[in-house]
C-alpha positions in Angstrom: -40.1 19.5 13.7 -41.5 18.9 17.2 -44.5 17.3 15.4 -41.9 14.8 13.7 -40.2 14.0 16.9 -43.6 13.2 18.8 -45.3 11.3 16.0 -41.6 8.9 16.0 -42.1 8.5 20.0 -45.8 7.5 19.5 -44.4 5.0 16.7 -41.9 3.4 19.1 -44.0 3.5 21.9 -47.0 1.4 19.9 -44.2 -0.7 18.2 -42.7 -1.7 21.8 -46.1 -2.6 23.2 -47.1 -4.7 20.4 -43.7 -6.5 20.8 -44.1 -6.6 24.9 -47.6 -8.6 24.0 -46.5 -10.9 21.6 -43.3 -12.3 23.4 -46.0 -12.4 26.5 -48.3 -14.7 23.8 -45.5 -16.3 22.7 -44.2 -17.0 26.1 -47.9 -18.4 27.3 -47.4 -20.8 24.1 -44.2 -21.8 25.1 -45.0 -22.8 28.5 -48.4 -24.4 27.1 -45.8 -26.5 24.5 -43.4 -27.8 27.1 -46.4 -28.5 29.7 -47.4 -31.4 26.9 -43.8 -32.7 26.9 -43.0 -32.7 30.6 -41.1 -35.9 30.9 -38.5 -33.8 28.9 -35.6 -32.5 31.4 -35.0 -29.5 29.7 -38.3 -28.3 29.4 -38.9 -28.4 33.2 -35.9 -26.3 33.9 -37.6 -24.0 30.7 -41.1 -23.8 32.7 -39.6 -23.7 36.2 -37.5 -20.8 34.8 -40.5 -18.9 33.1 -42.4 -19.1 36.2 -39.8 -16.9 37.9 -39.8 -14.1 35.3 
């Protein structure tokens, strides 16, 4: 039973990294994106926002 409970905290734990990484990839790709379309208004408020977080 303990065994059960440990193995499904290792599985979240993993699960939660892996998604902690790829919105951190994903984010890096986003800011990449918007960095080619500068002149866009919204996508400087987007980069000048990500910067902060």
């Amino acid at each position: 039973m303990i065994d059960d409970l440990v193995g499904g905290l290792w599985l979240i734990i993993i699960i939660f990294i892996g998604y902690l990484e790829f919105i951190q990839l994903f984010h890096m790709l986003f800011i990449q994106l918007c960095f080619l379309f500068l002149p866009v208004p919204k996508c400087k408020a987007a980069v000048l926002r990500g910067a902060l977080f």
